[in-house]
N, C-alpha and C positions, 0 to 999 in steps of 0.2 A: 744763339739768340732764341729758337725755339725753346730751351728750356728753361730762359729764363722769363717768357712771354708765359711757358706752360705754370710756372710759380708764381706770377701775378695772378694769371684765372685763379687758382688754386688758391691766393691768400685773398684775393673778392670774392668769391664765392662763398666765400667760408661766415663774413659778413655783409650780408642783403642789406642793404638801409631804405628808406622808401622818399619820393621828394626831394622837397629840398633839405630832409637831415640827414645829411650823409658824414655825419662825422668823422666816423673811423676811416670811412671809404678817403673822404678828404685829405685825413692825415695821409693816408697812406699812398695816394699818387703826389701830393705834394713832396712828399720825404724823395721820394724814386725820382722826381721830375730834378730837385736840386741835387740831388748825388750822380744827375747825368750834369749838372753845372749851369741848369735852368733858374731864372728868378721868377718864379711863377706868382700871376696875380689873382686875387679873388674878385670871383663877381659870384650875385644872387645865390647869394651866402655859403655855399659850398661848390661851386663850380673854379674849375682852376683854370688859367691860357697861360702859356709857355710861348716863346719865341726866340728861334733864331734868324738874325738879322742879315739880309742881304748886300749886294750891290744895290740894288733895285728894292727901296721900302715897301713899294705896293707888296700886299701879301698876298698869299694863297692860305688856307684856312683848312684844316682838317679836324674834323669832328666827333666824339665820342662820347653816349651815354653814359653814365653811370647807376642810376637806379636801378632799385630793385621791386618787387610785385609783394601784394600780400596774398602769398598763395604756399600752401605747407605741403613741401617738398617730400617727393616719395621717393625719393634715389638712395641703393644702401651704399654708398660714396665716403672716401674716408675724408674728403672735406665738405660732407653737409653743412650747409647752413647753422652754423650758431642759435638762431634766431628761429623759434618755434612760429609760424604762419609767416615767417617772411623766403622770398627765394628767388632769383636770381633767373625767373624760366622765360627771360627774353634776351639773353644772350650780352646782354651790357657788359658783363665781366668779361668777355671774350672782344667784347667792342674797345672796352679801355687797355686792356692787354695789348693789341695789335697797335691800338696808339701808342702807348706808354715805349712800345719795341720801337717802333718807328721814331718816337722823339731822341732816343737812346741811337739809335743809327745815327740820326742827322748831326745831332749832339757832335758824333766824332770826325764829322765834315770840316776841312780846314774852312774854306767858302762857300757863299751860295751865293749864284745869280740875283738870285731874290730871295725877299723874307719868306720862312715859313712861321703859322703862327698853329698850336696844337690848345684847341680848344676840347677841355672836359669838362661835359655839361649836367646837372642835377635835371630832375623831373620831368622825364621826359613821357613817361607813363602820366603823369599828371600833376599839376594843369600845365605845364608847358613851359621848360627852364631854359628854353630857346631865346621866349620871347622876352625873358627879365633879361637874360645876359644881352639880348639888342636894344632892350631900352637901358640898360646902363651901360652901353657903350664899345661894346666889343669889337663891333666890325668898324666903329669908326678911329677906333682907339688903335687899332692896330692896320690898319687901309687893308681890310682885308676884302680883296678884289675879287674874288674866287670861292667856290668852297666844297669840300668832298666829302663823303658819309660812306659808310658802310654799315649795313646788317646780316648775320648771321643768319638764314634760311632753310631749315629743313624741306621745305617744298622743291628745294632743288637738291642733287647729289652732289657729294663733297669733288670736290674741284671746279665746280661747272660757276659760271657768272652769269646772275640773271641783270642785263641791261634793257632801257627803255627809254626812247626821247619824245618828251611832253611828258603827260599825266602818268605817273605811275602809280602814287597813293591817292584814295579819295579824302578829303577834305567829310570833316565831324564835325557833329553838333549833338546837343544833347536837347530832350522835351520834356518838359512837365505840365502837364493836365490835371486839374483838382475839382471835380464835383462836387457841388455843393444840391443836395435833395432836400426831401422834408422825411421824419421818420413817420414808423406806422406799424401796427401790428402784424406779424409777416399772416395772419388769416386773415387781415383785411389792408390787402394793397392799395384797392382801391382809393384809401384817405393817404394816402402816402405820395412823397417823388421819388424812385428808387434810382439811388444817385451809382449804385455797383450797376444793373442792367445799363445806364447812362452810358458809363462807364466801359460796356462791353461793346458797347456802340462806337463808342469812340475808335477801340481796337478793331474793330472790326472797316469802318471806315478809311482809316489810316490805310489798312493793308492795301486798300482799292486805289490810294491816290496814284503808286506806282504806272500800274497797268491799265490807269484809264487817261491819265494826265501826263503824261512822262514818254517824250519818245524809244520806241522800242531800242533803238541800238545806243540811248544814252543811260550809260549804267550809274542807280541811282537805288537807297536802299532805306527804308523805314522800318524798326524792328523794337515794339512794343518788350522791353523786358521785365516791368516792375508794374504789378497791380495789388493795389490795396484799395479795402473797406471794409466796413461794416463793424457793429460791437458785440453781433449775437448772430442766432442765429434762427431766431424768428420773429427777428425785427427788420425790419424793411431800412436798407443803410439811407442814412442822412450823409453821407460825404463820401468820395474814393479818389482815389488817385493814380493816375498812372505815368510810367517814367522809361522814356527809349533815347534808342540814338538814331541819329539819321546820317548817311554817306551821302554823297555825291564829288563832280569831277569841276563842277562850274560853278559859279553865284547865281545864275541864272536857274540853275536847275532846283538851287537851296532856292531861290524865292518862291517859284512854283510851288516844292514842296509845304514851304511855309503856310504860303495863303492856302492851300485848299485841305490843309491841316485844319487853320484857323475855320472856312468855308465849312466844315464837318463839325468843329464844336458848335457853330450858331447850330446846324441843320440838327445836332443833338438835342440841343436847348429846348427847337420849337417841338421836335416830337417826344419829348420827355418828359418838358414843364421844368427843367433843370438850369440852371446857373453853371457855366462853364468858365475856368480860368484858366488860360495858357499863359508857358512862358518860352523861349528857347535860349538856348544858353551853345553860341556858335564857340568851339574849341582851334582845331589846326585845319587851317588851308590846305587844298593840296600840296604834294609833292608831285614837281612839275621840273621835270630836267630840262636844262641846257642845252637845245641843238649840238652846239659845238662843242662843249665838253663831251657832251656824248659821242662825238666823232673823235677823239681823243680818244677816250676809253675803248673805244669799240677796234679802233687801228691796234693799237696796245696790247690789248688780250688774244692770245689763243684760238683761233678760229674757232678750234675743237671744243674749247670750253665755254663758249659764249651762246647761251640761253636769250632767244631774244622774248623776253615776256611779255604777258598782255599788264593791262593795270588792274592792280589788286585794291578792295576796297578796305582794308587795312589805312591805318592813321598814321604821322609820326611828325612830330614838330619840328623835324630839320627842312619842314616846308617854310617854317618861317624867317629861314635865313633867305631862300629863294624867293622874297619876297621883297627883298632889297639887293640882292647880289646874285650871280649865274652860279648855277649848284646841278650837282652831279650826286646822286643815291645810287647803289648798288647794292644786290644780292651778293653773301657769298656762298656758296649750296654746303649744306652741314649734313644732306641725307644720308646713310649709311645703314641699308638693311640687315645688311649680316651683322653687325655689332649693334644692331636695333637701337641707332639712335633715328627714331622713328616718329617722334613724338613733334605736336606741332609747338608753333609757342605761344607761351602761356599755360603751358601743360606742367600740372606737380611731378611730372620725371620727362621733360623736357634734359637732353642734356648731346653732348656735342665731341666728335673727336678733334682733341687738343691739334691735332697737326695742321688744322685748319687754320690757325691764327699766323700759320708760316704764308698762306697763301693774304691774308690782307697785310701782311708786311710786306709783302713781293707787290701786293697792288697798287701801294702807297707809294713804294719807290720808284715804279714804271710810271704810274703816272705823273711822278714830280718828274724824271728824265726827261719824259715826252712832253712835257710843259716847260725846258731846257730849267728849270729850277737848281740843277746838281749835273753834273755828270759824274760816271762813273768807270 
């Protein structure tokens, strides 16, 4: 099984797709999933679900990315990427591999307790192919009662499992800010409203809302990436723009941020003489585990391998299945310093030792056990 889990990575990797156009990717777990004697359905337009059917219809759910980044790849690797700026440096191919093994195990199950259902899902880097395949019907379509995820972790060392019950990922959003100034000759500001100083104002307020509005032990994250303005450069800008994203663990914490975001563009306005526009653009919920599944997983694994971590402010939209169903995210640790797979992700030589996909195959199957799903 590992090497043929190791020859999936190896033929996804090879093609990165981004979104929801995954086409090749699509062919190619469809073709694997019915040559294991699957009749797999589509949803939101290249995402695939498989199932094998129980005594017991209600299902259990297991989850896999498939996308890829547009980010060009520095590995001298004899299956680089195809795809010049596209690359594979958050482990998705490694995520569909362990699934694709696992639907191949159960496949050769005479019975099962209950249904399993294997969900392979587009865009999960953006905007969120979670939340089309739940609005067109996935978890209802298949009663899928439950549901598991896995990600691939350099932060942790290869064998180890990083577990967490409640918040694990912070919950995103994105900002946009667009000042509107008056122009002016940059030797005579004074006739002017210089909408870029507005502008820096804004940035510079922002950084404050954390640490003046925000309780200290609630982790919470406002980070200014993208400023733009101006058409010269001795003319005083008539317009700027700036554009970030914001983490948090609650709704309560995004509102606060919200308003005294908004509370900062008035206070820019009145001391600038500026016109300010906001907008926010809210993306994935947290990831918020399961009490009890988490008491599942944690009896399960390894004493010696189990990393109990804190919450990282990291994103990922298999929050939004936990947002109508009990869901369970784990780490699986990828670190390896002597073979320097060292690299975090999203990194252009992000890359991973293959024998790791043997251990989310072994996690899939302990947990369906200890969920009496199969025995063995």
């Amino acid at each position: 099984m590992i090497e043929k889990m190791l020859k999936y990575r190896r033929d996804l990797h090879h093609i990165p797709e981004l979104g929801f156009d995954l086409e090749l990717t699509y062919a190619y777990v469809k073709e694997k999933l019915e040559s294991f004697g699957y009749e797999p359905k589509t949803y939101a337009k290249t995402g695939l679900v498989a199932v094998k059917e129980g005594i017991n219809k209600d299902a259990v759910g297991f989850r896999a990315d498939m996308d890829a980044l547009p980010i060009k790849e520095d590995l001298n690797i004899e299956f680089k990427s195809r795809f010049d700026g596209r690359m594979h440096a958050c482990a998705h191919d490694g995520h569909t591999s362990m699934l694709l093994g696992f639907a191949e195990y159960v496949s050769k199950l005479e019975m099962l307790n209950q249904s399993i259902v294997f969900i392979f899902q587009p865009a999960e880097e953006g905007p969120g192919g979670a939340k089309v395949m739940i609005n067109e019907g996935v978890l209802k379509d298949y009663h899928v009662k439950s549901i598991f995820g896995l990600h691939i972790f350099p932060g942790l060392d290869e064998g180890k499992f990083g577990i967490i019950s409640g918040p694990m990922l912070a919950g995103n959003a994105e900002f946009d800010f667009t000042v509107h100034g008056y122009a002016s000759h940059g030797a005579q500001p004074q006739q002017g409203k210089d909408a870029v100083l507005a502008a820096s104002g804004l940035v510079v307020g922002f950084s404050q809302i954390i640490s003046k509005f925000i309780d200290p032990i609630e982790p919470a994250v406002i980070s200014t990436g993208m400023i733009h303005g101006g058409d010269a450069k001795n003319v005083i800008a008539n317009h700027a723009h700036i554009s970030g994203t914001m983490r948090s663990f609650n709704k309560v914490t995004f509102d606060i941020l919200k308003e005294k975001m908004l509370d900062t563009a008035k206070a820019v306005e009145i001391q600038y003489g500026v016109e300010v526009k906001g907008k926010f653009i809210d993306l994935y919920p947290p990831v918020n585990n399961d009490h009890h599944l988490y008491n599942i997983v944690k009896n399960m694994i390894d004493k010696d391998a189990i990393v109990h971590i804190k919450p990282y402010t990291f994103s990922e939209d298999f929050a939004f299945y936990q947002k109508h169903i009990p869901g369970m995210f784990t780490f699986i640790g990828s670190r390896n310093t002597k073979k320097g797979y060292i690299y975090p992700l999203h990194n252009e030589r992000f890359n991973f030792d293959e024998k790791i996909l043997m251990n989310g195959l072994n996690y899939y199957i302990e947990v369906s056990k200890a969920l009496g799903l199969f025995k063995v």
